[in-house]
FINUKE-615036 format. One line per field, with one value per residue (C-alpha): residue in three letters; x, y, z; residue number from 1. Coordinates in Angstrom, 1 decimal. Layout:
<nodes>
rest = c(Ala,...);
east = c(X,...);
north = c(Y,...);
up = c(Z,...);
nr = c(NUM,...);
</nodes>
This chain:
<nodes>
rest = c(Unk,Unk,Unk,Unk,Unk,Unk,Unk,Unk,Unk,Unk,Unk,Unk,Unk,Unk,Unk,Unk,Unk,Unk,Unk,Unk,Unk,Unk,Unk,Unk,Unk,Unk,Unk,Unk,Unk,Unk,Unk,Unk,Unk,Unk,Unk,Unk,Unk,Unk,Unk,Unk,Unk,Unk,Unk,Unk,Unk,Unk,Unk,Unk,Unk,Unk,Unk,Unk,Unk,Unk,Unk,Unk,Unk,Unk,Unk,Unk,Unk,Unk,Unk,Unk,Unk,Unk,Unk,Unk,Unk,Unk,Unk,Unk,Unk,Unk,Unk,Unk,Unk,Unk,Unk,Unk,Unk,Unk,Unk,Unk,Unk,Unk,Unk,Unk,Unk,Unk,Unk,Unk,Unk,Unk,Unk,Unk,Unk,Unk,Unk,Unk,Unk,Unk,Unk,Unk,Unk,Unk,Unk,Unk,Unk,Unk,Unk,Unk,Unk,Unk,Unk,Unk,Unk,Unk,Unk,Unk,Unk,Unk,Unk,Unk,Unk,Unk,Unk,Unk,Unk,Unk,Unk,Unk,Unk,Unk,Unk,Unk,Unk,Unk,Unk,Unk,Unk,Unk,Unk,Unk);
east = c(18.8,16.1,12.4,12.3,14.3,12.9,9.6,10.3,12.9,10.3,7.0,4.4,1.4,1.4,3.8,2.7,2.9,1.4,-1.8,-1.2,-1.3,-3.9,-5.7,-5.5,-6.2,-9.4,-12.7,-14.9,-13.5,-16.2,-15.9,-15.0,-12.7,-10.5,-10.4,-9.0,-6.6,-5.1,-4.7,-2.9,-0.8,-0.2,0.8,3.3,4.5,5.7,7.4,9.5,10.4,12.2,12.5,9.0,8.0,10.0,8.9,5.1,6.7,7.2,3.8,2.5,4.5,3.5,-0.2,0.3,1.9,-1.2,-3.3,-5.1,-8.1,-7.2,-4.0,-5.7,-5.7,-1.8,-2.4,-4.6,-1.5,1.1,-0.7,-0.4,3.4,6.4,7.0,10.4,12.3,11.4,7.4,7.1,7.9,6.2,3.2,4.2,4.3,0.9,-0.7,0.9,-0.1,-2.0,-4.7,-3.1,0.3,1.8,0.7,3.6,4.8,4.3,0.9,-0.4,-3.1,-5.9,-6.2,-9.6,-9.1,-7.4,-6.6,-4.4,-1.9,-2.4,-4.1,-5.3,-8.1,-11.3,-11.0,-13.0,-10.8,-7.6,-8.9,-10.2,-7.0,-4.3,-6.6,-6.3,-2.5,-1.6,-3.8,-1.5,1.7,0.3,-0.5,2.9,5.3,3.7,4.6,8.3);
north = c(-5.7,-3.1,-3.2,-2.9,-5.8,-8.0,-7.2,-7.7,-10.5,-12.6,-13.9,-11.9,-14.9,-15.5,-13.3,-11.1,-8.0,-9.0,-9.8,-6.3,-4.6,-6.8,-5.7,-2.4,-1.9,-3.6,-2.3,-5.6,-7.2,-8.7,-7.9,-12.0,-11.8,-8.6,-10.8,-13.7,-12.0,-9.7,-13.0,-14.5,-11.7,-11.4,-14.9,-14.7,-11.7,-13.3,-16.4,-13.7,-12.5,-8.5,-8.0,-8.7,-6.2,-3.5,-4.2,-3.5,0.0,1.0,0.0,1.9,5.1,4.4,4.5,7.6,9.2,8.5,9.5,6.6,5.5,2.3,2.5,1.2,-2.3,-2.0,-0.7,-3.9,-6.4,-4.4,-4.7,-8.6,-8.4,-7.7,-4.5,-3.4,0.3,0.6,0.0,2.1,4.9,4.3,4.3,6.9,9.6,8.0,9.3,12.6,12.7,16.0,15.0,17.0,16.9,17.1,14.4,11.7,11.1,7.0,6.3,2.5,3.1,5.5,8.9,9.5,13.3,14.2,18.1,21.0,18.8,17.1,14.0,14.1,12.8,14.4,15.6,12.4,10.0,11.9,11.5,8.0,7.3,9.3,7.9,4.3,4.9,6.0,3.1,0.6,1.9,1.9,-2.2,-2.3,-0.5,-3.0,-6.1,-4.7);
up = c(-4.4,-5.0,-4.7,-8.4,-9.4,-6.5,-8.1,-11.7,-11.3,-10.2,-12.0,-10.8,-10.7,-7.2,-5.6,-2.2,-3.9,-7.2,-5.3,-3.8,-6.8,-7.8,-5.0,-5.3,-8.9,-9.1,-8.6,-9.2,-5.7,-3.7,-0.4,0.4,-2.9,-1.0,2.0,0.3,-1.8,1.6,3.4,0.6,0.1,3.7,3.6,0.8,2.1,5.2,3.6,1.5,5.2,5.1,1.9,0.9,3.6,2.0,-1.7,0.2,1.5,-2.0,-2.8,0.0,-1.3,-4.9,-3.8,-1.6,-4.5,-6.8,-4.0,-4.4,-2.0,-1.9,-0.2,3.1,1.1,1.5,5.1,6.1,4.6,6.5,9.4,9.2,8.6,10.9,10.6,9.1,9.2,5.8,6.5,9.1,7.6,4.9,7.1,9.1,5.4,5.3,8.7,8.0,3.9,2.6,0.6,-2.6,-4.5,-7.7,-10.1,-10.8,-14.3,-13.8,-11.8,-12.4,-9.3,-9.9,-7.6,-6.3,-7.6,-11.0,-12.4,-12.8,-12.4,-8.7,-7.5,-4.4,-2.3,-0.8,2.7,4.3,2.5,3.6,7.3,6.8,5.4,8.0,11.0,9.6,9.1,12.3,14.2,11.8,12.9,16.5,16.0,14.1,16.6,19.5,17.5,16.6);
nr = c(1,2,3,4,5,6,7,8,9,10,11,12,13,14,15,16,17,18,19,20,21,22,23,24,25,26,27,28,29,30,31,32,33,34,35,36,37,38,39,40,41,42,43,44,45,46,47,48,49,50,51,52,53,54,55,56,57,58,59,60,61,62,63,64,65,66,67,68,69,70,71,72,73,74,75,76,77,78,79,80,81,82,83,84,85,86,87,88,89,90,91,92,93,94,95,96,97,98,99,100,101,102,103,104,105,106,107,108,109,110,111,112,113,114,115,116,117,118,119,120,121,122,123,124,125,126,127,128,129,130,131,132,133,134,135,136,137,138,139,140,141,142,143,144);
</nodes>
């Protein structure tokens, strides 16, 4: 079964990967709130075993496609989760993203840089962001 239908055949209210996109969407997260909400979805995740951990890979993808800043949310609930093919190499596109690409046609999380048709990210966030991708899949390929 895809990503897609696991996500959408199921109610969204408490699943792993709505609080993911939940996470990642909102701005007006107190720091304690983001906490909560990544240990919940890190939780959930876990109880829905592989297949939860792939339908976070796609997440992780669609954020790097947005180029949005808060993919490392994603990146701290993987880290929590036994690692699958599937999410690390989703992590691994991650540490070796550009910081620029073409716009997508369907982008739900918001880029930190809009125009001419790209999204992209400034060059501190894209380092932030590789660096903090690369130590996951180090923690990730340990526990696998």
């Amino acid at each position: 079964m895809g990503w897609l239908n696991w996500l959408f055949g199921r109610s969204e209210a408490g699943g792993g990967i709505a609080k993911v996109v939940e996470l990642c969407s909102r701005d007006d997260l107190l720091s304690f709130q983001r906490d909560d909400m990544r240990d919940d979805a890190v939780a959930l995740l876990k109880q829905e075993g592989a297949e939860g951990t792939d339908a976070l890979a796609e997440v992780i993808r669609e954020l790097l496609k947005c180029r949005s800043k808060d993919i490392c949310l994603a990146l701290e609930v993987a880290e929590g989760l036994e690692p699958t093919s599937a999410l690390l190499e989703a992590v691994r596109e991650v540490s070796s993203a550009s910081g620029v690409c073409t716009r997508p046609t369907r982008c739900r999380f918001t880029p930190e840089i809009v125009g001419a048709g790209q999204v992209g990210w400034t060059d501190q966030t894209r380092a932030h962001i590789t660096s903090y991708a690369e130590k996951v899949l180090e923690t990730l390929t340990k526990s696998s």
